[in-house]
C-alpha positions in Angstrom: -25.5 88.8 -69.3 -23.4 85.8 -69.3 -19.8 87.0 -69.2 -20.4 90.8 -68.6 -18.1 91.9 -65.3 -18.6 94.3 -62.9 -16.0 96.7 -61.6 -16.5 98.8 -58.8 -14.0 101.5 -58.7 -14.1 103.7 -55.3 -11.2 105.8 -53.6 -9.8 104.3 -50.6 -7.5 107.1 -49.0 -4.8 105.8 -46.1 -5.7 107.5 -43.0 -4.0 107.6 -39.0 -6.5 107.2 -36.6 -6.3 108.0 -33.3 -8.2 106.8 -30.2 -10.3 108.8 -27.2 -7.5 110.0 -25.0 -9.2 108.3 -22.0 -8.8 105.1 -23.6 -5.4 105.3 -22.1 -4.3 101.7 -23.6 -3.9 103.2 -26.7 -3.2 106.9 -26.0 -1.0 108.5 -27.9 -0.9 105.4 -31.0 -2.5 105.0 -34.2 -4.1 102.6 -36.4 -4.3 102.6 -40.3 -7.0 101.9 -42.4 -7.7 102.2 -45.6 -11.2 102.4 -47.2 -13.3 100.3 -44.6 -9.7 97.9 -43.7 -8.0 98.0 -40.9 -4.0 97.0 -41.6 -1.8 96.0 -39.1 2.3 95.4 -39.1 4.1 92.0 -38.5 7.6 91.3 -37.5 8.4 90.0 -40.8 7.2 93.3 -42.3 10.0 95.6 -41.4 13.4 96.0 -42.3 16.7 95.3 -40.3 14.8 93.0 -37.7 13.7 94.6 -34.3 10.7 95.2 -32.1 7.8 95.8 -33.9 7.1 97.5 -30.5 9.7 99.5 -31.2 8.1 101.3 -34.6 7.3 104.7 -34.5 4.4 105.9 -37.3 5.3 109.3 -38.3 2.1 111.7 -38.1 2.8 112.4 -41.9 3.7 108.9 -43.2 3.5 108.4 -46.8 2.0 105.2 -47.1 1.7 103.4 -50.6 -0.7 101.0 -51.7 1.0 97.9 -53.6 -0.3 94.8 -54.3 1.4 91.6 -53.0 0.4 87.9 -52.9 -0.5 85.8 -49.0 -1.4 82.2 -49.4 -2.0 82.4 -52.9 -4.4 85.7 -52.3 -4.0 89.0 -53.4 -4.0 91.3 -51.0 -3.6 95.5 -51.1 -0.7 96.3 -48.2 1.1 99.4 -47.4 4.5 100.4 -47.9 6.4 103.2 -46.1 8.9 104.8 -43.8 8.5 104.5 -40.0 11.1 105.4 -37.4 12.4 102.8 -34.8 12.5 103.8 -31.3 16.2 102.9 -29.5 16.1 99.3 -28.1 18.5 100.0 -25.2 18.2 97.6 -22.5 15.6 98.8 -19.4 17.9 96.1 -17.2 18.5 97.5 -13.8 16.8 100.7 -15.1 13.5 102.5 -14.0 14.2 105.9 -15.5 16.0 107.3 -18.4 16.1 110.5 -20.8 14.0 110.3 -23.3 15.7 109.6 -27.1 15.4 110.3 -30.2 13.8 107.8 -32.9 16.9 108.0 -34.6 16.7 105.1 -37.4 14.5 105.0 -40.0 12.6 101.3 -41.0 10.7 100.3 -44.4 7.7 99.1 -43.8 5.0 97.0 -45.1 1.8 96.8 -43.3 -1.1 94.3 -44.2 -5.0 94.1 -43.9 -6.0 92.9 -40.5 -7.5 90.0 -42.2 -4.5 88.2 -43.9 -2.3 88.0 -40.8 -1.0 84.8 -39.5 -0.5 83.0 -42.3 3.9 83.6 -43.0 4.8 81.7 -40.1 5.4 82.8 -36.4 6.0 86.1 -35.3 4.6 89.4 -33.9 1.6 91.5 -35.2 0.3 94.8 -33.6 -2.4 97.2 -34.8 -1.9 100.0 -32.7 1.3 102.1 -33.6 3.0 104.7 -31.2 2.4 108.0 -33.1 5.3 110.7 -33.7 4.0 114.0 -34.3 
């Protein structure tokens, strides 16, 4: 009838996915999606500035849904902790020890969909993975 709404209520649980280990592009990274969206994090999205390159997803992130406004839309994105890789300089450098993800980052990532429009910057969708 005339002014009757429908809600649809359905549980849309984060999850890490992780690729075929012979698509070697992506080995060892993850991508996180929630219900049938795929989110991804840009630049502007993270504390303290840095490499969005340089963002580490922890294999037991807590992510939490919140609900923020893009272009006037209302979107679902996903808040959490990461862990930023060092951003030493690779100048004159072809091998080094490896170091620990020693900083930890807020987060904010952000349905594929809705990226693009907050001005220029970076935007990935695949995430090195820390287990």
């Amino acid at each position: 009838r005339r002014g009757d709404v429908v809600e649809w209520v359905m549980d849309m649980p984060v999850r890490l996915l992780e690729a075929h280990p012979l698509a070697e592009e992506i080995r060892n990274q993850v991508v996180v999606k929630r219900g049938p969206l795929v989110y991804c994090l840009e630049s502007m999205d993270m504390t303290g500035g840095g490499s969005i390159d340089n963002v580490l997803i922890p294999a037991d992130i807590k992510l939490i849904p919140k609900k923020v406004i893009i272009e006037g839309s209302p979107v679902v994105a996903l808040e959490g902790k990461a862990r930023l890789i060092s951003s030493n300089s690779w100048e004159g450098i072809l091998y080094r020890p490896v170091s620990f993800a020693g900083e930890t980052v807020d987060i904010r990532l952000i349905p594929y969909y809705a990226w693009g429009n907050r001005g220029k910057g970076e935007m990935t969708v695949w995430m090195p993975l820390g287990r």
